[in-house]
Every structure is written in structure tokens, then in C-alpha cells.
GUTORPA-543169 format. One line per field, with one value per atom (N, C-alpha, C): residue number from 1; atom name; x, y, z; residue in one letter. Coordinates in Angstrom, 1 decimal. Example, Ala and Ser with C-alpha at 12.3 -4.5 7.8 and 13.67 -1.06 7.14 Angstrom:
resi = [1, 1, 1, 2, 2, 2]
name = [N, CA, C, N, CA, C]
c1 = [13.2, 12.3, 13.2, 12.8, 13.7, 12.9]
c2 = [-5.7, -4.5, -3.3, -2.2, -1.1, 0.0]
c3 = [7.8, 7.8, 7.8, 7.1, 7.1, 7.9]
resn = [A, A, A, S, S, S]
//
This chain:
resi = [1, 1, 1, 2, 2, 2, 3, 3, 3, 4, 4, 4, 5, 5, 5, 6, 6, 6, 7, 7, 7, 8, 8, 8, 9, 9, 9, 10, 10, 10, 11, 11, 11, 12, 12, 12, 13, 13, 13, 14, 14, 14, 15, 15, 15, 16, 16, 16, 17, 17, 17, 18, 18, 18, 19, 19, 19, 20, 20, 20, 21, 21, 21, 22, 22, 22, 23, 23, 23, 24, 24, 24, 25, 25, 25, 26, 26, 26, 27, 27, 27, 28, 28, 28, 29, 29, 29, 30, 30, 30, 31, 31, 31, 32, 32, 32, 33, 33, 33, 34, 34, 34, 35, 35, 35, 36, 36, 36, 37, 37, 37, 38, 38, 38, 39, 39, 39, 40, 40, 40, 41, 41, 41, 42, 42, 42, 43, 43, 43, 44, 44, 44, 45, 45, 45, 46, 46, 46, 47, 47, 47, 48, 48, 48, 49, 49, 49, 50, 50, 50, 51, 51, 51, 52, 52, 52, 53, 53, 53, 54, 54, 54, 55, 55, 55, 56, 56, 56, 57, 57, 57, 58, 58, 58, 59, 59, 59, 60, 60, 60, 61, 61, 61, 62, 62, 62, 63, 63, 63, 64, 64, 64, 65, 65, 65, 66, 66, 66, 67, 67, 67, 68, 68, 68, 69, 69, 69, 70, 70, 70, 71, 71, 71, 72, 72, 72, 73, 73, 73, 74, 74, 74, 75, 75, 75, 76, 76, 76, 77, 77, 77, 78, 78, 78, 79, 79, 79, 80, 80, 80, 81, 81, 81, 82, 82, 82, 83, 83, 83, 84, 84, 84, 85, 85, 85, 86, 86, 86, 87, 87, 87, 88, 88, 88, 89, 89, 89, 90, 90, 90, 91, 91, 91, 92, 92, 92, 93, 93, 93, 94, 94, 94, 95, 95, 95, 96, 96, 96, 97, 97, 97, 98, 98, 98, 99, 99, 99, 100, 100, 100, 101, 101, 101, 102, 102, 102, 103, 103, 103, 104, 104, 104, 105, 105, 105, 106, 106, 106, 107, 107, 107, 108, 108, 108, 109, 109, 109, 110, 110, 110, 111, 111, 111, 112, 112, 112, 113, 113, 113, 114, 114, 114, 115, 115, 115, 116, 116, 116, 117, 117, 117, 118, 118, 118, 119, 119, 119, 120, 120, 120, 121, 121, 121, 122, 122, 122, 123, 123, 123, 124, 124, 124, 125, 125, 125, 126, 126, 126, 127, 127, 127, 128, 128, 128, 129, 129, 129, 130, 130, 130, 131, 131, 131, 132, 132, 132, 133, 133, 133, 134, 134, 134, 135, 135, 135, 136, 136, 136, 137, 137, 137, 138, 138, 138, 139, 139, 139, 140, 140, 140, 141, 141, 141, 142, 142, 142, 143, 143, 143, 144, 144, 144, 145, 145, 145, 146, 146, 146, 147, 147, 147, 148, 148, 148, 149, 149, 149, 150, 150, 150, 151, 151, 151, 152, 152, 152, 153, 153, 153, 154, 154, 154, 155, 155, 155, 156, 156, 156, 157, 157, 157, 158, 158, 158, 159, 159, 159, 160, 160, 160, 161, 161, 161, 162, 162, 162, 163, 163, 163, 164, 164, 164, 165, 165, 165, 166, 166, 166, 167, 167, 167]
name = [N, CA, C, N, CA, C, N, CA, C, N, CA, C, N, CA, C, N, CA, C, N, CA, C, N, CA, C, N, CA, C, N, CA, C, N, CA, C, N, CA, C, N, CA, C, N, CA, C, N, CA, C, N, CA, C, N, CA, C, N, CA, C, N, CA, C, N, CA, C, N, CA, C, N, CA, C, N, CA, C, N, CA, C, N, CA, C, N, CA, C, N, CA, C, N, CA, C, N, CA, C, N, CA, C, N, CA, C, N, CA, C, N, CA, C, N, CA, C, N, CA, C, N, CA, C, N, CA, C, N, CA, C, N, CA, C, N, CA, C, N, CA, C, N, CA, C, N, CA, C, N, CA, C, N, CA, C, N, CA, C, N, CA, C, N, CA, C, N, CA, C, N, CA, C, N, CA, C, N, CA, C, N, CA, C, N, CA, C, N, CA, C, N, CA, C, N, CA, C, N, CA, C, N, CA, C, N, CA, C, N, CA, C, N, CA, C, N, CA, C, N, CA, C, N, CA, C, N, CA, C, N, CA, C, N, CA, C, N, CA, C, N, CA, C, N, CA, C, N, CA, C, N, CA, C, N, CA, C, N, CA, C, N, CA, C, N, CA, C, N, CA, C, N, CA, C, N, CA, C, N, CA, C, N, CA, C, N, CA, C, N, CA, C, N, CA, C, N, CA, C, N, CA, C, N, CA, C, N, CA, C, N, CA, C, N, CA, C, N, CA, C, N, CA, C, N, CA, C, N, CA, C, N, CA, C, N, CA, C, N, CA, C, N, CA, C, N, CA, C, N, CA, C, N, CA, C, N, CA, C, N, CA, C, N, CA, C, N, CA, C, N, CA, C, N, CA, C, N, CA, C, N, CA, C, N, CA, C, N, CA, C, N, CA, C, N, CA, C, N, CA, C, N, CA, C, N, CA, C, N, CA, C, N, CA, C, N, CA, C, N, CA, C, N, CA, C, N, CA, C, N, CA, C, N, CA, C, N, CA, C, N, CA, C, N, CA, C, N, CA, C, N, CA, C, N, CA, C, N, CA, C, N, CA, C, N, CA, C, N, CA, C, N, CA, C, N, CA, C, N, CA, C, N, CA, C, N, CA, C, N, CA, C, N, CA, C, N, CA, C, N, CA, C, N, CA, C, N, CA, C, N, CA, C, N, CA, C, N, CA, C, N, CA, C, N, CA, C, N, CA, C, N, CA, C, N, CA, C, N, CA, C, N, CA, C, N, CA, C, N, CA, C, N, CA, C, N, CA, C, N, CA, C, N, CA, C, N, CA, C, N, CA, C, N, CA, C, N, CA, C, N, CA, C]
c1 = [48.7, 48.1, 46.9, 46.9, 45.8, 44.8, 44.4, 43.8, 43.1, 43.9, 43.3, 42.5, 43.3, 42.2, 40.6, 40.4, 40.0, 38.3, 39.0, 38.4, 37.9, 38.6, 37.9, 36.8, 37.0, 35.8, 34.7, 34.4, 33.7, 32.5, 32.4, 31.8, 30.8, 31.2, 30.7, 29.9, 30.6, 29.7, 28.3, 28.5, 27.1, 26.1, 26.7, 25.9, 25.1, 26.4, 25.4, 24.2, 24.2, 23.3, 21.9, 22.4, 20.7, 19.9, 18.6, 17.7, 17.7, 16.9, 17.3, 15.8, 16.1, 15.4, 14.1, 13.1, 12.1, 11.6, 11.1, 10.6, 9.3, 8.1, 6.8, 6.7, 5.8, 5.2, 4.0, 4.3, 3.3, 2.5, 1.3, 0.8, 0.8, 1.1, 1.6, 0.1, -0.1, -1.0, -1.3, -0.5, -1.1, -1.8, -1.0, -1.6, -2.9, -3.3, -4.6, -5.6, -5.0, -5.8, -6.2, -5.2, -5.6, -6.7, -6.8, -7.8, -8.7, -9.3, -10.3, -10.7, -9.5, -10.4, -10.9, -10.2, -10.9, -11.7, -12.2, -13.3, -14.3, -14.5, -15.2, -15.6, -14.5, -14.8, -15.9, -15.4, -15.7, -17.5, -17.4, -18.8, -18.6, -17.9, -17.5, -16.4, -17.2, -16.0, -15.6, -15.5, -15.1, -13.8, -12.9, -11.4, -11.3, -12.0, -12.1, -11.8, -13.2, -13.7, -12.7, -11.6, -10.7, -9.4, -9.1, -8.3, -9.1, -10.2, -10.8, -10.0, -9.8, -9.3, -10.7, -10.3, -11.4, -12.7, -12.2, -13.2, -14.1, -13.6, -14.7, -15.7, -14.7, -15.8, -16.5, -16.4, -17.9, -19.0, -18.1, -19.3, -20.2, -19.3, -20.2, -21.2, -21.1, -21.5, -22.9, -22.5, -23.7, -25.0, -24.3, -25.4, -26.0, -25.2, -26.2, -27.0, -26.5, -27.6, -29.3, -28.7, -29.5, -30.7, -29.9, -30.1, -31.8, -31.2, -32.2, -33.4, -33.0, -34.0, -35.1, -34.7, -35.0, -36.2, -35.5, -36.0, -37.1, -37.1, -38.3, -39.2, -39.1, -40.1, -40.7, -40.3, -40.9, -41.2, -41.7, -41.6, -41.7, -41.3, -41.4, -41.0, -40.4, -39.4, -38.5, -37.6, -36.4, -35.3, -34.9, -34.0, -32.8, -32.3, -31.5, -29.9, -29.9, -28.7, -28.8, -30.1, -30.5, -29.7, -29.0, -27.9, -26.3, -26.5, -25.1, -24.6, -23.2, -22.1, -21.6, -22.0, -21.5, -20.1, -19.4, -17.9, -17.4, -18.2, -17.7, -18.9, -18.6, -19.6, -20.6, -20.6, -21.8, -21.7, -23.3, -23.2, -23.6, -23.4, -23.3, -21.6, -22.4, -21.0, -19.6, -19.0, -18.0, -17.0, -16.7, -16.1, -14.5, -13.6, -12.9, -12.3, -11.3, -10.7, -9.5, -8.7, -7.1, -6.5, -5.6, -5.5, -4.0, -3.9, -2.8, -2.1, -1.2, -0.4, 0.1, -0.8, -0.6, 0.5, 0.2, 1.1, 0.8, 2.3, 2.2, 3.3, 2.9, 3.4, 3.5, 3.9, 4.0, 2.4, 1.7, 0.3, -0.8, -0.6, -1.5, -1.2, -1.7, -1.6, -2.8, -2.9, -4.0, -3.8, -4.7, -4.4, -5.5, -5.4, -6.7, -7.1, -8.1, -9.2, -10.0, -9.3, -9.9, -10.8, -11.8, -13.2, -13.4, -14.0, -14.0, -15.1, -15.8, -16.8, -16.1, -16.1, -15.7, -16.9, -18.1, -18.9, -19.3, -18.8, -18.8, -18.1, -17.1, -15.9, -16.2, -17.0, -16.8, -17.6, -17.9, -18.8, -17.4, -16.3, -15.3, -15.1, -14.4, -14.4, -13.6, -12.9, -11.8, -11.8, -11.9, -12.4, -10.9, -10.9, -9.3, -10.0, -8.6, -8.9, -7.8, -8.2, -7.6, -6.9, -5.9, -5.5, -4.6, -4.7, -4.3, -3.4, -1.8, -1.4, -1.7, -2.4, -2.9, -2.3, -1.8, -0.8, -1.9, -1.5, -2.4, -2.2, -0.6, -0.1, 0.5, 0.9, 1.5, 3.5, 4.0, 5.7, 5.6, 5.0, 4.8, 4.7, 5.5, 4.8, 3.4, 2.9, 1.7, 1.7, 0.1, -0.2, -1.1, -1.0, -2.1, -3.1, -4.5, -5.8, -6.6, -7.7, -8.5, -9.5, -9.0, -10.1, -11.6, -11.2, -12.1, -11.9, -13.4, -12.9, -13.4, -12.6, -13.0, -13.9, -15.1, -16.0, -15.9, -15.5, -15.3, -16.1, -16.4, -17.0, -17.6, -16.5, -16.5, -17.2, -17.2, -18.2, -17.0, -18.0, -16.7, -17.7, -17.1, -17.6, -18.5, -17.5, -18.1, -19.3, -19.0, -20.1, -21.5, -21.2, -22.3, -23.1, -22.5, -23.1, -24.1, -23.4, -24.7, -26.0, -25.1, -26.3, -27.5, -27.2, -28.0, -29.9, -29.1, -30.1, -30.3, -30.4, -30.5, -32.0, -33.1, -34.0, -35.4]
c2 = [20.9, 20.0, 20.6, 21.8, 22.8, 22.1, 22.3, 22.3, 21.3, 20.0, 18.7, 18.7, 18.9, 19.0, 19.7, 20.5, 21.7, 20.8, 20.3, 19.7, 18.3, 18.1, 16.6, 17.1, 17.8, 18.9, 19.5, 20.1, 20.2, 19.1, 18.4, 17.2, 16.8, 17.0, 16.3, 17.2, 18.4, 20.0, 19.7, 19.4, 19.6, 18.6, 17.3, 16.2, 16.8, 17.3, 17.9, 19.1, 19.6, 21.0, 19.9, 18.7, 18.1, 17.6, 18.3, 17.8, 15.9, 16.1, 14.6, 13.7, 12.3, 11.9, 11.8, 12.0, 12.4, 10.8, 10.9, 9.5, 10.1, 8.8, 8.8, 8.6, 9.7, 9.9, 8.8, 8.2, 7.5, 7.5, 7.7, 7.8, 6.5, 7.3, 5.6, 5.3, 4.8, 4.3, 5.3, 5.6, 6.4, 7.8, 8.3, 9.3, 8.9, 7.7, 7.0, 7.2, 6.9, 7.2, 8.6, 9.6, 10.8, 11.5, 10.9, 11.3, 10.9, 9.9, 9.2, 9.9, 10.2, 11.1, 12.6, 13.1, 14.6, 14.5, 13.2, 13.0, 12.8, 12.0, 11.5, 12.9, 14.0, 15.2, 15.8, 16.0, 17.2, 16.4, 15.0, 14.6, 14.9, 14.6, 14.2, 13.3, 11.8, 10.9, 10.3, 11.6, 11.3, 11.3, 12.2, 11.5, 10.2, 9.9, 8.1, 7.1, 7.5, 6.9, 6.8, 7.6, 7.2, 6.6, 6.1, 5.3, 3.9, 3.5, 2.3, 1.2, -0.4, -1.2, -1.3, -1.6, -1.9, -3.0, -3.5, -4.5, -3.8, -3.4, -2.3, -1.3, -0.7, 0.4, -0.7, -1.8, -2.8, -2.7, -3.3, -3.6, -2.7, -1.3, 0.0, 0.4, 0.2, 0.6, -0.1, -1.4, -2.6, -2.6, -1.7, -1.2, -0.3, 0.6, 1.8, 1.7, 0.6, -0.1, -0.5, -1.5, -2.1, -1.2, 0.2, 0.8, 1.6, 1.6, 2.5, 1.4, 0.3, -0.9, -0.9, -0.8, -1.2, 0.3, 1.3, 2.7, 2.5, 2.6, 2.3, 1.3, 0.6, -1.0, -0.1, 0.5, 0.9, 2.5, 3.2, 4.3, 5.0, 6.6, 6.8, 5.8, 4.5, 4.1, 4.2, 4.8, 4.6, 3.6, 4.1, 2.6, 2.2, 1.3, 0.3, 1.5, 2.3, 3.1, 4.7, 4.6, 6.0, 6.9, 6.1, 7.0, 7.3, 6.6, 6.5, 5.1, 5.2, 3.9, 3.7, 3.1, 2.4, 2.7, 3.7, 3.9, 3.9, 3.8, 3.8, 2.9, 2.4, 1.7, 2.3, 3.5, 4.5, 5.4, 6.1, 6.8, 8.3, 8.3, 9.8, 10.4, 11.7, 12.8, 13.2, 12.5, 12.5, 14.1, 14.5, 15.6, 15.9, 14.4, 14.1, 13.5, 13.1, 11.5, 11.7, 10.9, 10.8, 9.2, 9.3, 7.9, 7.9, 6.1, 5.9, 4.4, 4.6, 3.3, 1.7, 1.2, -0.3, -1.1, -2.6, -3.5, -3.1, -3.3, -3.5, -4.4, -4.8, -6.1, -6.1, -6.6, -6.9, -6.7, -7.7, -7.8, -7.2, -6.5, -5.8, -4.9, -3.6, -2.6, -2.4, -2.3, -1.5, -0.3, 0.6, 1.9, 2.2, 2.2, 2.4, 3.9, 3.8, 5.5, 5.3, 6.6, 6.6, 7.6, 8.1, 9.0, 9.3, 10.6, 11.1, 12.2, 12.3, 13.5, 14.4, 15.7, 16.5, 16.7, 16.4, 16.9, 15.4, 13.7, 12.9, 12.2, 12.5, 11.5, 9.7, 9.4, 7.9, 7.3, 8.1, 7.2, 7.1, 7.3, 7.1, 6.0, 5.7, 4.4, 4.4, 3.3, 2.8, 2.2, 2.3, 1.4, 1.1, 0.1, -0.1, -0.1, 0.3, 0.7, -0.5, -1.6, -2.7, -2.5, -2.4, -1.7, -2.8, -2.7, -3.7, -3.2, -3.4, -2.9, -3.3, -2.3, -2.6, -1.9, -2.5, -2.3, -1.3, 0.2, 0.7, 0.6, 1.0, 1.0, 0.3, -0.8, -2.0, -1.0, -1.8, -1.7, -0.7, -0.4, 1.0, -0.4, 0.2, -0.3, -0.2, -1.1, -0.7, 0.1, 0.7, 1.7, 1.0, 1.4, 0.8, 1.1, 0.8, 1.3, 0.9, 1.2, 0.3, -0.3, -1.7, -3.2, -3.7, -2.7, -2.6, -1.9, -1.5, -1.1, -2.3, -2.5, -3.1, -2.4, -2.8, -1.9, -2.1, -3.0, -3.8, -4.6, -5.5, -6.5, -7.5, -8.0, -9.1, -8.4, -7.0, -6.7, -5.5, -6.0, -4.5, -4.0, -3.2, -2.6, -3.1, -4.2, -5.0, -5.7, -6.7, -7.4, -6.2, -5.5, -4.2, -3.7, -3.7, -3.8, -4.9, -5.9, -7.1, -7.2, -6.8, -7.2, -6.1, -4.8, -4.1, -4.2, -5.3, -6.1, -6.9, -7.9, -9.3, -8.8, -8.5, -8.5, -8.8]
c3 = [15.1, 16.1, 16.7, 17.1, 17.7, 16.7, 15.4, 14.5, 14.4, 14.8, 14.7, 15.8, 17.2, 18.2, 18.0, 17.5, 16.7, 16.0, 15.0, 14.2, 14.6, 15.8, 16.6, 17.3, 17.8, 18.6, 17.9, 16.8, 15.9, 16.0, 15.4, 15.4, 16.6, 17.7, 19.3, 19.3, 18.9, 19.5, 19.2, 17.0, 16.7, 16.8, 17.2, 17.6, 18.8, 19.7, 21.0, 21.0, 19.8, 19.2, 18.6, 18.3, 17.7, 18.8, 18.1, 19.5, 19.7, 20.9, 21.4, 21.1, 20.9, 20.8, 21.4, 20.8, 21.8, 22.3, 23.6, 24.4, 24.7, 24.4, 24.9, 25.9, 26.7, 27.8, 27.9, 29.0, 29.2, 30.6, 31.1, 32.4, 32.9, 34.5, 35.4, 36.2, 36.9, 37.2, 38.6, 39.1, 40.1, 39.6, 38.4, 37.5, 37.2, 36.6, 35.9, 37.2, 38.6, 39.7, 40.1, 39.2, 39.8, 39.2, 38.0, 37.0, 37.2, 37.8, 37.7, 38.7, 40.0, 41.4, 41.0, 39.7, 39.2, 38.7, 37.7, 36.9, 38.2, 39.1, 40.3, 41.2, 41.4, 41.8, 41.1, 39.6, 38.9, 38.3, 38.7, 38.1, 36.9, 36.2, 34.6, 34.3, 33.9, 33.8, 32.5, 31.5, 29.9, 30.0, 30.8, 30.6, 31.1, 32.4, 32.8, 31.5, 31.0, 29.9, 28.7, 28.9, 27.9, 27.7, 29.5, 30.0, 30.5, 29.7, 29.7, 29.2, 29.3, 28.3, 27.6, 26.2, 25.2, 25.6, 26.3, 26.9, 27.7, 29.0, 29.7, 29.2, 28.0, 27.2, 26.5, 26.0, 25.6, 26.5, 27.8, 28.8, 28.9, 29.1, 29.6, 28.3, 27.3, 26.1, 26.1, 26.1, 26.0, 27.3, 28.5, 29.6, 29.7, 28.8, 28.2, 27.6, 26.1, 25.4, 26.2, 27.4, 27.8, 28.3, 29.7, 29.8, 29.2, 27.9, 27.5, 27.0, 26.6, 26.4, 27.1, 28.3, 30.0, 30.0, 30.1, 29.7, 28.9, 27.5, 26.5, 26.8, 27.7, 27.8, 28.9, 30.0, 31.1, 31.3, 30.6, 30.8, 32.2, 32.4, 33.9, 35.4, 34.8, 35.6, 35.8, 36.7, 37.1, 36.4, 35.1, 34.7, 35.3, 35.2, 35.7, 36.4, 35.0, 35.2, 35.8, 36.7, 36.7, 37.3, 37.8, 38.9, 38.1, 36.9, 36.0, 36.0, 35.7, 36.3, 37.2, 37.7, 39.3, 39.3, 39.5, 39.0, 40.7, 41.8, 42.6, 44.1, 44.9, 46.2, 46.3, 46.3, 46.4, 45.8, 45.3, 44.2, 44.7, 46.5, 46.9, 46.6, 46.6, 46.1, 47.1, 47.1, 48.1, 47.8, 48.9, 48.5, 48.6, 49.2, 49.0, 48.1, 47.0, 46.8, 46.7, 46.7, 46.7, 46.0, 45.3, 44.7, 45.3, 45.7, 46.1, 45.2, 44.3, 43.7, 44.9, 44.5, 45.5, 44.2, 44.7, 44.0, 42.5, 41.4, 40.0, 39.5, 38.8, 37.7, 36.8, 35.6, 34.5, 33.9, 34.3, 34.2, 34.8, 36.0, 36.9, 37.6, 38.0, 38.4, 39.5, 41.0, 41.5, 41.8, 42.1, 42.7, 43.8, 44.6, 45.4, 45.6, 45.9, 45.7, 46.9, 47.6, 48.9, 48.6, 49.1, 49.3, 50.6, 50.4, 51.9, 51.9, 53.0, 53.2, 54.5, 53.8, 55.0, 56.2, 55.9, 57.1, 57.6, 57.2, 57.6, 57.2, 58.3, 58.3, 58.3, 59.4, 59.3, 58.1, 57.2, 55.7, 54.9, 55.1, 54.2, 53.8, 52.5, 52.1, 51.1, 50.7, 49.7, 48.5, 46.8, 46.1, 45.6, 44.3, 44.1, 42.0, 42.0, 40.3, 40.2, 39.0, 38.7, 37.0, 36.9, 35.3, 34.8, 33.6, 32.6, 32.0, 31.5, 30.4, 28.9, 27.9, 26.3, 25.3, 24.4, 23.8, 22.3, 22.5, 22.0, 20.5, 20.4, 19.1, 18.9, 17.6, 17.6, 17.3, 18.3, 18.3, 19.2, 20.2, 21.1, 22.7, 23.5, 24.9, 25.4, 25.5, 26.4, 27.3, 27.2, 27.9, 29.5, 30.6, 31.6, 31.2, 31.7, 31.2, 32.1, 32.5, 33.7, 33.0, 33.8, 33.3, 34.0, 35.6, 36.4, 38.3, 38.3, 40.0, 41.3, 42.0, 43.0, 43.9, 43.9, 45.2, 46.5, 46.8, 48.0, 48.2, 49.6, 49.7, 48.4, 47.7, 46.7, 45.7, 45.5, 44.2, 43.0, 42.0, 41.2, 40.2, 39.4, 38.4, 37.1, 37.0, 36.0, 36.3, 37.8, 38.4, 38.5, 38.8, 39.1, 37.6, 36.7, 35.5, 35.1, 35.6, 35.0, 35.8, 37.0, 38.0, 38.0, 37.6, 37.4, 36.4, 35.5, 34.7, 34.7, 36.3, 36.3, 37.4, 36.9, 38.0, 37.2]
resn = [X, X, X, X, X, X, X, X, X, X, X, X, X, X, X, X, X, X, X, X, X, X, X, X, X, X, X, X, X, X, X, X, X, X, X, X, X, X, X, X, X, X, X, X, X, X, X, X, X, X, X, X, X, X, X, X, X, X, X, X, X, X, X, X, X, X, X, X, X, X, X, X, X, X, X, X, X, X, X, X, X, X, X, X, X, X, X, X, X, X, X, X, X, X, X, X, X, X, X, X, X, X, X, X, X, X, X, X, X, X, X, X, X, X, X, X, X, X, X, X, X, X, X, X, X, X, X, X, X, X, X, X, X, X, X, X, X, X, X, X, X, X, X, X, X, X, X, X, X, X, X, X, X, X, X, X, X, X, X, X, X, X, X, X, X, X, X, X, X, X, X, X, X, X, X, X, X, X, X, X, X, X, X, X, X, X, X, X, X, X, X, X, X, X, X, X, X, X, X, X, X, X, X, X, X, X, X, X, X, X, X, X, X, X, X, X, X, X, X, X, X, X, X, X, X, X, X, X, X, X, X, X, X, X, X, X, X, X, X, X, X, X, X, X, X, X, X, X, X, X, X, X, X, X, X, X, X, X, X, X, X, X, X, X, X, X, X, X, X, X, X, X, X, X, X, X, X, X, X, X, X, X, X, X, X, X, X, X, X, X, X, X, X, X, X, X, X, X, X, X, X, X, X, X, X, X, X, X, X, X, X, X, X, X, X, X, X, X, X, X, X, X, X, X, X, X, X, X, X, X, X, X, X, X, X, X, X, X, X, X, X, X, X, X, X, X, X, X, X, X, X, X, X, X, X, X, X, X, X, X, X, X, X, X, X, X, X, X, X, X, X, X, X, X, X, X, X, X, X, X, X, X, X, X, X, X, X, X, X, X, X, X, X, X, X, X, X, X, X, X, X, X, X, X, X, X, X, X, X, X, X, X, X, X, X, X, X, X, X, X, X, X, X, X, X, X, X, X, X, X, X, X, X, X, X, X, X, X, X, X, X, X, X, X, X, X, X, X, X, X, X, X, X, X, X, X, X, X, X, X, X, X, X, X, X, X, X, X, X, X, X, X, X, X, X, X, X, X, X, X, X, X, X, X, X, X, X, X, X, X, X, X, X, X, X, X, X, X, X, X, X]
//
């Protein structure tokens, strides 16, 4: 009888010796906010750039384009993008940011991004990152990705792109 016990036991052990299934990591949206506030620190926003939905990296792609259009027609002018992408209300160097996870859904995620200057406090200000989940690989959950930033006062990222070349 030992033996059987024995030999029932066996079995469970070495199931329990196989590694486990591994599960994809996926970044949550307040993560997606934390990156954007290191890329926004560090004034390099190519990991940003790679939590874009595909739609955004069009837009931004097609303003560069324009960008340099705008550039070659006008030389020694100031082009449209001289300051970069409007990734944030203003395009002084804040020496703060902190991201904080607001409402998420099925369909939408915000995270808002607060900015802050240590030698001026009352210029602080709040933008909100609006993320999409996009289904990167097919039979894979969607991943969030940002579709755009809210600047405040009725304006965003996207609107800030076009308008940059409406003049």
C-alpha cells in the first residue's frame, strides 16, 4: 500500500518541477504615464514614440513631413516644429512630472501628467494622456498605447499638430 501511495505522489511532484506557464507582461497605463514623464524629463521621447497607436505615429510622421516642407520653402525661418512635438501645453522644461492613472474602460484609459517647476511653483500644470487599447499581435490581448494628450483648455496633441500648419 506504501508503494501505491508512493507512486501516486510521483507524478504531482514532477508536474510541480515543470516550469510554469509563462504569462505576457503587459504595461498598464499608469506605467505608459511613467515613461512618457522619463522621456519628458530626460528630453528624449523615443520610448514615447513607441507606445504610440499607429494612427498617432501617422500624424506625427506626416508633421515632420510637413515640417520640413515648410523648412525648405522658407529657409532661416523658424519652422512650424521648431520647438519639437507639442507633447505637452508648454514647451518649457519642467523639472518635475509625475503620472497619475484616472478613469479606464474597456475602450479608454486616461492618465494625467502633472509638471512642476521647483523654482516656480505656481506655473504648474496638468496634461492627460488619452490611450487606446491595440491589438498588436493577432490572438494576443491588446496592448494600451497613446492615441493622444489632452493639453488642457479644449486643445490636444493632435489638434496642435494641424494647427501648427494652418497659417
Amino acid at each position: 500500500m506504501r508503494h501505491l501511495t508512493t507512486l501516486a505522489i510521483v507524478p504531482i511532484a514532477l508536474l510541480s518541477a515543470l516550469p510554469a506557464q509563462a504569462q505576457m507582461v503587459t504595461i498598464s497605463p499608469e506605467q505608459i504615464g511613467q515613461i512618457f514623464c522619463i522621456g519628458s524629463l530626460g528630453n528624449d521621447m523615443a520610448p514615447v514614440e513607441a507606445l504610440l497607436t499607429p494612427d498617432l505615429s501617422a500624424a506625427i510622421a506626416d508633421a515632420w513631413v510637413k515640417d520640413a516642407q515648410a523648412e525648405s520653402a522658407n529657409p532661416g525661418d523658424k519652422p512650424p516644429l521648431g520647438d519639437g512635438i507639442p507633447w505637452r501645453t508648454y514647451p518649457d522644461y519642467a523639472d518635475g512630472c509625475e503620472a497619475f492613472e484616472g478613469l479606464t474602460d474597456a475602450d479608454l484609459a486616461f492618465v494625467e501628467i502633472s509638471y512642476s517647476f521647483a523654482s516656480e511653483p505656481s506655473a504648474n500644470y496638468t496634461n492627460t494622456l488619452v490611450l487606446k487599447p491595440i491589438v498588436v499581435t493577432e490572438g494576443m490581448e491588446p496592448f494600451w498605447r497613446i492615441d493622444d494628450v489632452d493639453l488642457g483648455e479644449g486643445r490636444s496633441l493632435r489638434q496642435a499638430l494641424v494647427e501648427a500648419f494652418e497659417q
